[in-house]
C-alpha positions in Angstrom: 0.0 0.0 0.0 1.9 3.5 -0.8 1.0 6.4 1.6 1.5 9.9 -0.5 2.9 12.9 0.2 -0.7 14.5 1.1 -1.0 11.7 4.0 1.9 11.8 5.4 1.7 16.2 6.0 -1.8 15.1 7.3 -0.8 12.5 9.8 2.0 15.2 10.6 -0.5 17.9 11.4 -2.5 15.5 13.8 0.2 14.9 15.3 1.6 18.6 15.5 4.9 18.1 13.9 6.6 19.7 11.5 8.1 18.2 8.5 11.0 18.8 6.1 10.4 17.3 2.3 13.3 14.7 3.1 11.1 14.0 6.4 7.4 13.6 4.5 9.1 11.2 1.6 10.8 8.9 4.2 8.0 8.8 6.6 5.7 7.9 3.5 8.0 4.8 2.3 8.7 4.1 5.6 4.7 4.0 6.7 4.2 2.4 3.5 6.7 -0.3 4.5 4.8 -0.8 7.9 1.6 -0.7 6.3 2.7 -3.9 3.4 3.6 -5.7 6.4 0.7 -5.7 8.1 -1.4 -7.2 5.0 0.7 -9.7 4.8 0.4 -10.7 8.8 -3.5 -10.2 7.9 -3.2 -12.9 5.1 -1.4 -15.5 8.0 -3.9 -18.4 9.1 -3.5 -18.6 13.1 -4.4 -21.2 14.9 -6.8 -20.3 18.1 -6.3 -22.8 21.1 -8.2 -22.4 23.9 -5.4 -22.3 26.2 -5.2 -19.2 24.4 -8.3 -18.4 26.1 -7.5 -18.8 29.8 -10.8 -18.8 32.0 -11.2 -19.1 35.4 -12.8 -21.9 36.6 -15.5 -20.4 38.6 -16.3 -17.5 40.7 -13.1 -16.1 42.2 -11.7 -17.1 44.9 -11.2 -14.2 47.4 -9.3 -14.9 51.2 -11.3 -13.5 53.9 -10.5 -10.3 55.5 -8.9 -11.0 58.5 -7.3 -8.9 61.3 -3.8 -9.7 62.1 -3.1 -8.6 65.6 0.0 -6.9 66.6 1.2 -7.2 70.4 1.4 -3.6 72.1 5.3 -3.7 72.1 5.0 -4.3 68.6 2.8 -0.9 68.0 5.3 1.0 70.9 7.6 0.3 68.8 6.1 1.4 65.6 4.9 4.6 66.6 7.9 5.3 68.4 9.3 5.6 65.2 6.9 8.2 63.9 8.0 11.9 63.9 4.7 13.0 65.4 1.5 11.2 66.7 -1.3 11.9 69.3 -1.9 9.1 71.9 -1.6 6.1 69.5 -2.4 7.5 66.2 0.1 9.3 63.8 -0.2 12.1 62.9 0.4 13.5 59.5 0.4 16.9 57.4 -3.1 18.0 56.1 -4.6 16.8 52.9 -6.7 19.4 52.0 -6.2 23.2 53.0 
């Protein structure tokens, strides 16, 4: 397929570039290049497996929320670590003004 001169200034201006004359006449061999290639990938016969096609064999399967406790040294020594907090919760710079 050969891309003219015309397509290639008016993929350029979609694009917002400029173009020299040496830049349009490559772009269109090289885009018609790209363009003969993909025909010929559309002629190719593939063969679909349905491995290709993974599905999941049911419903997914989703843990259950659970709540991991932490001994109070463990937290002490969490929050000591912080470089600001109020009682036991941390506290940080404002999100919103």
């Amino acid at each position: 397929m050969s891309i003219t001169l015309t397509e290639v200034e008016h993929l350029a201006k979609l694009a917002r570039i400029n173009l020299s004359g040496a830049e349009k006449e490559k772009y269109a061999k090289d885009l018609s290049a790209i363009l003969d290639y993909v025909k010929q990938l559309q002629q190719v016969k593939s063969v679909q497996r349905a491995v290709d096609r993974a599905e999941a064999p049911g419903p997914s399967q989703w843990r259950a929320d659970a709540v991991i406790g932490t001994s109070t040294a463990e937290q002490e020594e969490l929050l000591s670590q912080v470089p600001e907090r109020s009682d036991r919760l941390v506290k940080t710079k404002p999100v919103f003004k």
